[in-house]
C-alpha positions in Angstrom: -20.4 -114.2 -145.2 -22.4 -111.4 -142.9 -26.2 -111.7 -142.9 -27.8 -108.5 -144.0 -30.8 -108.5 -141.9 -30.8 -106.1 -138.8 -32.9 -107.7 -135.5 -34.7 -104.4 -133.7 -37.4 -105.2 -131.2 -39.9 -103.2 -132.3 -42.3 -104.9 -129.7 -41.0 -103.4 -126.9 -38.7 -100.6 -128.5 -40.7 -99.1 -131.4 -38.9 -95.8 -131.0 -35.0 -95.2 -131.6 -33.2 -91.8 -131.6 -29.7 -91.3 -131.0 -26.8 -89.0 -132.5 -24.3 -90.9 -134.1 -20.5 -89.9 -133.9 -18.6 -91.8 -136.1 -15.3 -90.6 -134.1 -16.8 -92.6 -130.8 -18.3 -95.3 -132.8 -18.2 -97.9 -135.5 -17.6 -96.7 -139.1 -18.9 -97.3 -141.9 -22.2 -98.9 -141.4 -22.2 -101.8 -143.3 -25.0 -102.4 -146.2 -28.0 -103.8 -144.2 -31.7 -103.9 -143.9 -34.5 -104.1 -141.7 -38.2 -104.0 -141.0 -38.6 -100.1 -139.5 -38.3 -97.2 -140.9 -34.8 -94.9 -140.3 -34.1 -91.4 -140.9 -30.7 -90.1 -140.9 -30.3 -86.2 -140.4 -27.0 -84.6 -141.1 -25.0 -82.6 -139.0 -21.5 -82.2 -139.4 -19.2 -84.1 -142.6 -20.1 -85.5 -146.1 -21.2 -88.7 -146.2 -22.1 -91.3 -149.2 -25.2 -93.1 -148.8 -25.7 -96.4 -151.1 -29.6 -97.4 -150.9 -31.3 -100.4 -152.9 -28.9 -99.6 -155.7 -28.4 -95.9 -155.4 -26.1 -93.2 -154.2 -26.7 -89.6 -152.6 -24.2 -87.4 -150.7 -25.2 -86.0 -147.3 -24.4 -82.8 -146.6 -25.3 -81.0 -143.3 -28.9 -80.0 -143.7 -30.1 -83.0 -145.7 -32.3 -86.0 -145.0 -32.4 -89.6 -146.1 -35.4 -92.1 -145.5 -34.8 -95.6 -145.4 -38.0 -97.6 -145.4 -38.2 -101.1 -144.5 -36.7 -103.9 -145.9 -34.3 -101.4 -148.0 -30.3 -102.2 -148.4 -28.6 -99.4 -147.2 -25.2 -98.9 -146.0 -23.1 -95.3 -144.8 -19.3 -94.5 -146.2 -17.9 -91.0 -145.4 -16.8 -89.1 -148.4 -14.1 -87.0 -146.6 -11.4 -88.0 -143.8 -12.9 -86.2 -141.0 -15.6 -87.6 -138.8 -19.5 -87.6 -139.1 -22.3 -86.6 -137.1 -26.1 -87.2 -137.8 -29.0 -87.7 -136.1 -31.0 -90.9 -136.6 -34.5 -91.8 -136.0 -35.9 -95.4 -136.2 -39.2 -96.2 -135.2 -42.2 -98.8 -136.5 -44.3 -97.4 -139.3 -47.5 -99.8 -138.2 -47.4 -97.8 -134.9 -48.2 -94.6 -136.3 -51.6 -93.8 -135.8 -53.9 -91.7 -137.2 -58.0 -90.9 -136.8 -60.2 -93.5 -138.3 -61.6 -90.8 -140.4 -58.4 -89.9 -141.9 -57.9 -92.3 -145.0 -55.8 -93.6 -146.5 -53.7 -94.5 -142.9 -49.9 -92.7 -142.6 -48.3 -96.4 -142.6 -50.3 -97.0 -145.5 -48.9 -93.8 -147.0 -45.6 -94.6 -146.6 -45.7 -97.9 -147.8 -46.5 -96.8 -151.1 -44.4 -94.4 -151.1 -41.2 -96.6 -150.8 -41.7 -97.9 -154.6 -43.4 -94.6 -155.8 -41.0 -92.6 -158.1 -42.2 -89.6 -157.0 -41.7 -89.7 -153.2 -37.7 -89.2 -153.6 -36.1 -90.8 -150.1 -33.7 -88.1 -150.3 -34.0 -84.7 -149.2 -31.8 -81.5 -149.6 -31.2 -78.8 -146.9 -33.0 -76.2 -149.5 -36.2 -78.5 -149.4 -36.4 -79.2 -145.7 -36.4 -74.9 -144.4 -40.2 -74.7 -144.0 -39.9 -78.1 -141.6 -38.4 -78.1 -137.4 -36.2 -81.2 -138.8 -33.4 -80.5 -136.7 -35.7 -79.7 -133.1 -37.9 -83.2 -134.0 -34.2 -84.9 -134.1 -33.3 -83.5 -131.1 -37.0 -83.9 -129.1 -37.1 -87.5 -130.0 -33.7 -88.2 -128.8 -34.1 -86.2 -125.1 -37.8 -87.8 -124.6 -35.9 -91.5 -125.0 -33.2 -90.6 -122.7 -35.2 -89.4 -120.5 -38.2 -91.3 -120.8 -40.6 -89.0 -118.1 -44.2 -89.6 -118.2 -46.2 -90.2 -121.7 -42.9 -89.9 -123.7 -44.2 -92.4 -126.3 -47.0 -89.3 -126.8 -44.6 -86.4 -127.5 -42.4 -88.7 -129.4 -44.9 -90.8 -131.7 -46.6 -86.8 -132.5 -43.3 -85.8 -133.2 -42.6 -88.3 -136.1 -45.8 -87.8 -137.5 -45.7 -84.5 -137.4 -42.2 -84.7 -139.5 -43.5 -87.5 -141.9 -46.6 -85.4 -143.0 -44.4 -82.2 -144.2 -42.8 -84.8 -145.9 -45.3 -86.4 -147.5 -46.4 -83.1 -148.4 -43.0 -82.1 -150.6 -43.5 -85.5 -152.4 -47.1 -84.7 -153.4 -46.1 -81.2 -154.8 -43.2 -83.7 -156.9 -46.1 -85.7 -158.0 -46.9 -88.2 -155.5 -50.6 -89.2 -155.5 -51.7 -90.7 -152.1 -55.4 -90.6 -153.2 -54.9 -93.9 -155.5 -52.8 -96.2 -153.0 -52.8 -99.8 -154.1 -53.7 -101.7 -150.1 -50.7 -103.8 -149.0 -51.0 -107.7 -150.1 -52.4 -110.1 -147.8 -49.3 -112.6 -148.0 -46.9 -109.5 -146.5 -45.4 -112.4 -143.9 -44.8 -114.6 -146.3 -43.0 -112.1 -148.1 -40.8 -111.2 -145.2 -40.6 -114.5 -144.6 -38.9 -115.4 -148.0 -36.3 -112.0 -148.6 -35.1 -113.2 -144.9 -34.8 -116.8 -146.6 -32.9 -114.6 -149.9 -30.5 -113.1 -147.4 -29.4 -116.0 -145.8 -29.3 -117.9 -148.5 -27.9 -116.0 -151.1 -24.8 -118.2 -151.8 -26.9 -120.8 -153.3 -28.8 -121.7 -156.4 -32.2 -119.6 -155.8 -34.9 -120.2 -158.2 -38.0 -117.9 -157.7 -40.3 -121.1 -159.2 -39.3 -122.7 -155.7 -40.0 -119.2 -153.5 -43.1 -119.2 -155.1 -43.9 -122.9 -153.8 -42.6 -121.8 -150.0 -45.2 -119.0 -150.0 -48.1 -121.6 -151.5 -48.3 -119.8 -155.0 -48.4 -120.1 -157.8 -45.5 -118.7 -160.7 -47.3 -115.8 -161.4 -49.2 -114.8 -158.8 -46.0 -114.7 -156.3 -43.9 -112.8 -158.9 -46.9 -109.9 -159.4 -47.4 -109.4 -155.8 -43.6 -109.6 -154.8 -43.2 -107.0 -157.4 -46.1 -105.1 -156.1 -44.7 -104.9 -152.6 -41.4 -104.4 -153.2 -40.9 -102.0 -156.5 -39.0 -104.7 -158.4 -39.1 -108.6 -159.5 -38.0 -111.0 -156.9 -34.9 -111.6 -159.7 -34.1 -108.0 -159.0 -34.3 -108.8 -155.2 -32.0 -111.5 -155.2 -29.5 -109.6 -157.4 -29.7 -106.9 -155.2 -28.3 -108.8 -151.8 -26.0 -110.4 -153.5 -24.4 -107.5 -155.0 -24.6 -106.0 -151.6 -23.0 -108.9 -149.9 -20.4 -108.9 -152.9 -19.5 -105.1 -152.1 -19.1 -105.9 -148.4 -16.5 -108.4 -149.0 -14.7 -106.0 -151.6 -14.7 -103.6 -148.7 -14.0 -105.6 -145.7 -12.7 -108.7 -146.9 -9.2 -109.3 -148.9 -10.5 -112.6 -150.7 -10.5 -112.6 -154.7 -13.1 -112.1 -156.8 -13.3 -116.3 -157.6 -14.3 -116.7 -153.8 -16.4 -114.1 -153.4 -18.4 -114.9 -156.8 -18.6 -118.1 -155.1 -20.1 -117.4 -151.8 -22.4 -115.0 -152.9 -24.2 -117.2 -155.3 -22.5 -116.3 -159.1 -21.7 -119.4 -160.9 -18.6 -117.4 -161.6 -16.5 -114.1 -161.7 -16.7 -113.1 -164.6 -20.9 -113.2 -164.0 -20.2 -111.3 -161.0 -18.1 -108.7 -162.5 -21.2 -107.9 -165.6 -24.0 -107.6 -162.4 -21.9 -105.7 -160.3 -21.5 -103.3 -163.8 -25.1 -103.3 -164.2 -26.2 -102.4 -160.1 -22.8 -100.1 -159.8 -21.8 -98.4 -163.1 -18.5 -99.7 -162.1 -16.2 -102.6 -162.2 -15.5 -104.2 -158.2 -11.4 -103.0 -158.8 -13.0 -99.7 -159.4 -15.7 -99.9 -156.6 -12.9 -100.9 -154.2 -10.4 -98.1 -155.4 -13.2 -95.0 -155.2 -14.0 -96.2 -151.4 -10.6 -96.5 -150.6 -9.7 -92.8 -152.0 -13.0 -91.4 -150.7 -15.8 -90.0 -153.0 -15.3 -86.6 -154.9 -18.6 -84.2 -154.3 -19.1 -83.2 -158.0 -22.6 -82.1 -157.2 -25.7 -81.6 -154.8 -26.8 -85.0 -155.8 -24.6 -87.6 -156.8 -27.0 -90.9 -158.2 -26.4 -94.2 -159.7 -29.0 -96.1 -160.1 -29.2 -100.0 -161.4 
């Protein structure tokens, strides 16, 4: 069974720009997470986007955020090939002055559970903004890499990431009443890497609770905190995203699959998949293999 989680060194590489051709490379991207931020830029194609339960369709013009630690994977809704920039970078190394407050990784953090700060953005919304020449900037100062490109680059990104910000505060967003990150943030990321590779098995959030040294309660406020949902929710979540990678990838049977990705049987598997989906794992299978229809700007399903 593949392992969600996505190793990036952001020690030494906390910067990645590149333009993806899905013609020359590897397609689809396969659901997966990690700990940096990733924007994804469209270019040429239609692509479906499935993100910690949701869908959107790219078109060329539009923007998708996916913050840390958030399940996303990349289909294409038509036959011909993709292009689209991405951006990856480390959200702690954006700085900001001391009297600036709150902090723009601070920011950002909130705004991955905040309903208001929509991770999707279309062409129409993103005119006033030089998303396209920050794309390209970032991706020539890496390939370069001439003196102080870390500068041009990290100004770049935050240059892009405050225009941002700004469209989700006209939506609603409040960043003046930003609830600070919890203290036990490792031992969080400690236990959803624990979830993904262990998601085949019995997982009991009494005895996550015990790994972190908490108690019930405590650990299932703060987990929700952090992460927008209950650790339940969590663990539902990658395993429904580890069941749709087998449907796609895999020819085993829905027994097996419920199997290795922790259902005590299909039948339980086929009523969560329902519930994260709005579909049935035949149908989810069936639509990817016949492509998505575009039916309108923005096509979401949410669990």
């Amino acid at each position: 069974m593949q392992y969600l989680f996505e190793y990036h060194d952001t020690l030494d590489s906390p910067y990645e720009a590149f333009l993806y051709d899905t013609s020359q490379m590897a397609f689809p991207i396969r659901s997966h997470w990690h700990y940096f931020m990733e924007l994804i830029y469209m270019k040429e194609g239609t692509a479906l986007i499935e993100c910690d339960g949701c869908n959107y369709i790219l078109e060329p013009g539009d923007l998708i955020i996916f913050h840390p630690e958030a399940v996303h994977g990349i289909y294409a809704v038509t036959n011909g090939p993709l292009k689209y920039e991405v951006l990856k970078f480390d959200t702690n190394r954006l700085y900001t002055e001391k009297s600036y407050a709150p902090s723009l990784p601070m920011i950002l953090r909130s705004a991955s559970k905040d309903e208001h700060a929509n991770v999707f953005f279309q062409e129409s919304q993103l005119r006033h903004l030089p998303v396209a020449s920050v794309f390209e900037r970032c991706r020539e100062e890496l390939e370069k890499r001439d003196y102080g490109y870390g500068i041009i680059v990290h100004d770049r990104i935050c240059d892009l990431m405050v225009g941002l910000i700004r469209i989700w505060r006209e939506n609603g967003f409040d960043t003046d009443k930003l609830a600070g990150q919890p203290r036990e943030i490792n031992s969080f990321r400690d236990i959803t890497t624990y979830i993904d590779a262990h998601a085949g098995e019995p997982i009991r959030v009494e005895e996550l609770a015990d790994r972190c040294n908490m108690s019930y309660s405590y650990f299932a406020k703060n987990f929700k905190q952090y992460y927008g949902r209950s650790c339940k929710e969590y663990i539902e979540l990658i395993r429904i995203s580890k069941v749709a990678d087998m449907l796609l990838f895999t020819d085993f049977d829905l027994s097996y699959i419920s199997q290795e990705t922790g259902f005590s049987d299909s039948s339980h598997l086929i009523k969560t998949f329902r519930k994260w989906k709005g579909m049935t794992p035949k149908q989810y299978k069936q639509q990817h293999e016949k492509g998505y229809q575009r039916k309108s700007p923005l096509s979401v399903t949410t669990s």
